[in-house]
N, C-alpha and C positions, 0 to 999 in steps of 0.2 A: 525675545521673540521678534522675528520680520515684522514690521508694519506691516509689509504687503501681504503677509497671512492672516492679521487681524481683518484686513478692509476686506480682503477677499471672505472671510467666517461672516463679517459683518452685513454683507452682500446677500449672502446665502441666510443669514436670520431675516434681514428685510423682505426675502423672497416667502421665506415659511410664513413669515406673519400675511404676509398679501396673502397667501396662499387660503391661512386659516379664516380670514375675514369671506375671501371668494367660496367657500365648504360651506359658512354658516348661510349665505345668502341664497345661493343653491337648495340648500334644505329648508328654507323659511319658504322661497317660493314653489318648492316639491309642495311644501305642506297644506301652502293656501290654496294650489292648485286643485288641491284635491278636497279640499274645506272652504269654500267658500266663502263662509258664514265669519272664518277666523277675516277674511280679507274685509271682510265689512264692516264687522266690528273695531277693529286698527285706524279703518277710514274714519269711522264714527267717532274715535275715541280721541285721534287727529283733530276733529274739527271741533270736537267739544273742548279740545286744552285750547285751542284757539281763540273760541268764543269766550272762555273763563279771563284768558288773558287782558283780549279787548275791553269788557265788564269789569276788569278792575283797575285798568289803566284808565278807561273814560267814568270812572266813581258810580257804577252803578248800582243800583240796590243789592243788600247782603243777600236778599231773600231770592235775586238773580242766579248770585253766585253760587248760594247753598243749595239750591236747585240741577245746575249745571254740576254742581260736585255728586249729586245724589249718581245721575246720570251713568256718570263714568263709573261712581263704583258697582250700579249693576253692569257696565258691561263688563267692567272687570273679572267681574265673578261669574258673566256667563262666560266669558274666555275661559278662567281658572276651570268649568267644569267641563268644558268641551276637550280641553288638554288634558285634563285629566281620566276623563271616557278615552282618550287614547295613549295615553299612558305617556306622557311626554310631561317632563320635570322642567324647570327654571334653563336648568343646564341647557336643553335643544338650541336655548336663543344666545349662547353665547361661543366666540371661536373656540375649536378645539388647540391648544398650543401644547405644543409639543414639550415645553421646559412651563412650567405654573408660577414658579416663581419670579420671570422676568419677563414671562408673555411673549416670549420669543423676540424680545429686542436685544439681549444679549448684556443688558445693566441691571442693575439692581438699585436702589435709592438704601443709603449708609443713615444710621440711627443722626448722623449730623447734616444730613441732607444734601450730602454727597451723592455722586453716581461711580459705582464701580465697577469692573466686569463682575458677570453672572459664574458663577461656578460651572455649570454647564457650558460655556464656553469658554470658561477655561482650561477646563480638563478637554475639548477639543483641540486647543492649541497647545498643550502640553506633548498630546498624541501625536499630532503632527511636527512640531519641534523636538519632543523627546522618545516620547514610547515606543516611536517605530512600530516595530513589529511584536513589541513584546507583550503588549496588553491585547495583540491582533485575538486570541483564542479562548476569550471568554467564557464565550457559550458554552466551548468544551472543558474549562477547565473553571469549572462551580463544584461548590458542595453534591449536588445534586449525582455527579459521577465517581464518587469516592467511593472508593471500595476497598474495603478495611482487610478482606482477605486475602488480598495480595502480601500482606503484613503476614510472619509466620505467626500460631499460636504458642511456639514451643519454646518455654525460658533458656539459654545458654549463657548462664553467668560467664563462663570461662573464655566465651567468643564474645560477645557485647557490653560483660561488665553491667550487668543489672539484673535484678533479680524479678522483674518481670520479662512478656512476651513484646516482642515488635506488634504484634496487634494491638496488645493493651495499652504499649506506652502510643502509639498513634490517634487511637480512644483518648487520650490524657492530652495528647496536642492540639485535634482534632475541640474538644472541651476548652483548652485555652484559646483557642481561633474566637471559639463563639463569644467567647467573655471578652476577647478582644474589641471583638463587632458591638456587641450589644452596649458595652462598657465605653464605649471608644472617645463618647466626650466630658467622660469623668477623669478630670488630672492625678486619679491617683490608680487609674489603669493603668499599666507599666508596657513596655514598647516591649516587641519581640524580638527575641535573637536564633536564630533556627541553624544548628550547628551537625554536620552528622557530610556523611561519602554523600556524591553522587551518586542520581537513579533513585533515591529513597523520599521524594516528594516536599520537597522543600519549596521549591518555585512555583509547584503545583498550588503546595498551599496560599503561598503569598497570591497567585492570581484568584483563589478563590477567595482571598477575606477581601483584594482590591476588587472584585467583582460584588459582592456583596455592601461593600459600600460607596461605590458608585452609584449603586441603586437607588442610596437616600441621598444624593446632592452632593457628596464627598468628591475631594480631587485627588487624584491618584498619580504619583508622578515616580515613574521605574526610571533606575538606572544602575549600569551594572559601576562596580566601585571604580574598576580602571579608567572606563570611559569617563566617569562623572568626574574625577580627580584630576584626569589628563585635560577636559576641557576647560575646568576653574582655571588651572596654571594658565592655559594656554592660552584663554580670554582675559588670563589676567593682566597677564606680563606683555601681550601684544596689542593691549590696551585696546580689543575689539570694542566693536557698537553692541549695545544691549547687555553686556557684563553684567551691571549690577539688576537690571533684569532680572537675566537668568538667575544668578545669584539668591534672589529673591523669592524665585518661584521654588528652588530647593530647599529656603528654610523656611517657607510658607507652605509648600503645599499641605492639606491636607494631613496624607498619606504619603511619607517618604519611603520606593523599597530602595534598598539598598543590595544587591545581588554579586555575590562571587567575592567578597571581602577577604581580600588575602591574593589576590591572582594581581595586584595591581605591583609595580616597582613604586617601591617607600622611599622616602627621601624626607629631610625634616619639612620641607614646605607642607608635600602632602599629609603628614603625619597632624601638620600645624591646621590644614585646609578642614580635615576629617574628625578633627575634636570641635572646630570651631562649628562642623553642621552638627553632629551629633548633641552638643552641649546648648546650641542654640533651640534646638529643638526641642529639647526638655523644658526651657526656660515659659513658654504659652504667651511670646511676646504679646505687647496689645491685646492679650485678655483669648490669644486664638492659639485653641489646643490643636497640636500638631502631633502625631503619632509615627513610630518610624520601626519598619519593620528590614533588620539585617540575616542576609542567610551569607551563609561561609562554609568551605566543604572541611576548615582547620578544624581540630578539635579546642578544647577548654584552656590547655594549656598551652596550645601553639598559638593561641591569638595573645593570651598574656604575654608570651616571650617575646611576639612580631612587635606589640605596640606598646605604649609607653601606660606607664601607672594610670594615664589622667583617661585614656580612652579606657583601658579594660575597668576603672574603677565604675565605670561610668555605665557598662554591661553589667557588672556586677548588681550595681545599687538601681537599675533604673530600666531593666531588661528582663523579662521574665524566659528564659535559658531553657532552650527545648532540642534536645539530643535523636537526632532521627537515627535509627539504627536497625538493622535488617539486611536482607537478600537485595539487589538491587534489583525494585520493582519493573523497570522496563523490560526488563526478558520476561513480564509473566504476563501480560497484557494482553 
């Protein structure tokens, strides 16, 4: 990734955080403006932690001190019940931050007392260095606008090769989505592989389990296979800046999709590039589960013949295999 996209992301948390600190102060002085009594008490309580201080720095009697302690805690509690006749919780006096887990400074502190980016702005510079425009359509493309009767109800063994309906088996995809989500950081969930024609909701899906786990602080990092394979080589072999970077943020994110597997030109490097992510990914380096969801328009037996033993064993044993098949949904919409 640029430097100059991190300073600049970096720029823009320093601005939110000023921003949230400038929200709460605003609202503290809305509030005393209008309660007076809270501004008095603050003053009071001010000048009593003061005097408490003075009184035990200059050794003055306990009976001083336990006194002045009495003090503050009735104001306290006439504070606690003034806020509370106005329905105002602990929360009012603290910023609102947009990301909780890093307070919008954009680090996080590591269990060894490192600092590292925040997930939350990771998955920003992912966006802007990688997702493009792919993750652009969220909003539209959630659970929430799924509609299963676009899928026929009518079994056609002799056209599909199943002896269910395209509704049912979507039902049955749609169920593995969710297990995927809710399961997602139990290392014996198994990654997706979403195999079946175009038009039949495969991208759909993938945006909607990346949308879904976005939600909970997940990183989500799309890339379709050509591109993703053509840039490894490219950065690899012209020995660009940030290679092992990037490199890094593929077998680390998160959420790896994988989109269009099979439209890419194979040659052993990339065959060698695409075992090495797919197999990395399985492994939960450093203790951090990564999940990787593949769509391909091949069927079962064209991706076995395309790729070599060590990548299809590796669908086979470590992918849970989801056949999309129907009318091709976009004429029905």
């Amino acid at each position: 990734m640029a430097t100059s996209t991190l300073k600049k992301l970096l720029k823009e948390y320093e601005q939110k955080r000023l921003s949230a600190f400038t929200a709460l102060d605003k609202r503290k002085n809305d509030l005393y403006l209008s309660n007076s009594r809270l501004s008095e008490i603050d003053t009071e309580l001010n000048n009593f932690a003061i005097s408490t201080a003075k009184s035990i720095l200059s050794s003055n009697s306990s009976k001083l001190i336990n006194n002045l302690k009495q003090k503050i805690e009735i104001l306290k509690k006439e504070k606690s019940e003034i806020l509370a006749n106005l329905g105002i919780d602990d929360s009012f006096f603290s910023p609102k931050f947009e990301c909780c887990t890093c307070n919008d400074t954009g680090y996080v502190e590591t269990e060894t007392h490192e600092y590292c980016l925040c997930n939350c702005i990771k998955q920003r510079l992912f966006d802007i260095e990688y997702n493009n425009s792919n993750l652009a359509n969220l909003e539209k493309e959630n659970f929430d606008n799924f509609d299963e009767n676009l899928y026929s109800s009518i079994v056609n063994e002799d056209l599909y090769s199943s002896n269910i309906s395209p509704r049912d088996n979507i039902k049955n995809i749609k169920n593995i989505a969710f297990s995927f989500i809710k399961n997602f950081d139990n290392p014996d969930e198994k990654n997706l592989l979403f195999i079946g024609n175009t038009g039949l909701g495969k991208t759909f899906f993938s945006s909607c389990i990346a949308n879904e786990l976005l939600k909970i602080g997940k990183t989500v990092l799309y890339q379709t296979s050509s591109t993703m394979l053509d840039n490894i080589i490219n950065f690899r072999f012209e020995k660009k800046p940030f290679f092992n970077q990037i490199y890094d943020n593929i077998l680390n994110a998160d959420l790896l999709i994988i989109d269009d597997l099979g439209t890419e030109y194979l040659n052993s490097m990339k065959f060698s590039e695409l075992f090495n992510i797919i197999n990395s990914r399985l492994l939960s380096q450093n203790n951090h589960i990564t999940k990787t969801i593949i769509s391909s328009n091949l069927t079962l037996q064209n991706l076995k013949n395309n790729y070599d033993e060590r990548i299809f064993s590796r669908f086979v044993g470590n992918y849970n295999i989801c056949r999309f098949f129907g009318e091709d949904i976009r004429f029905k919409k």
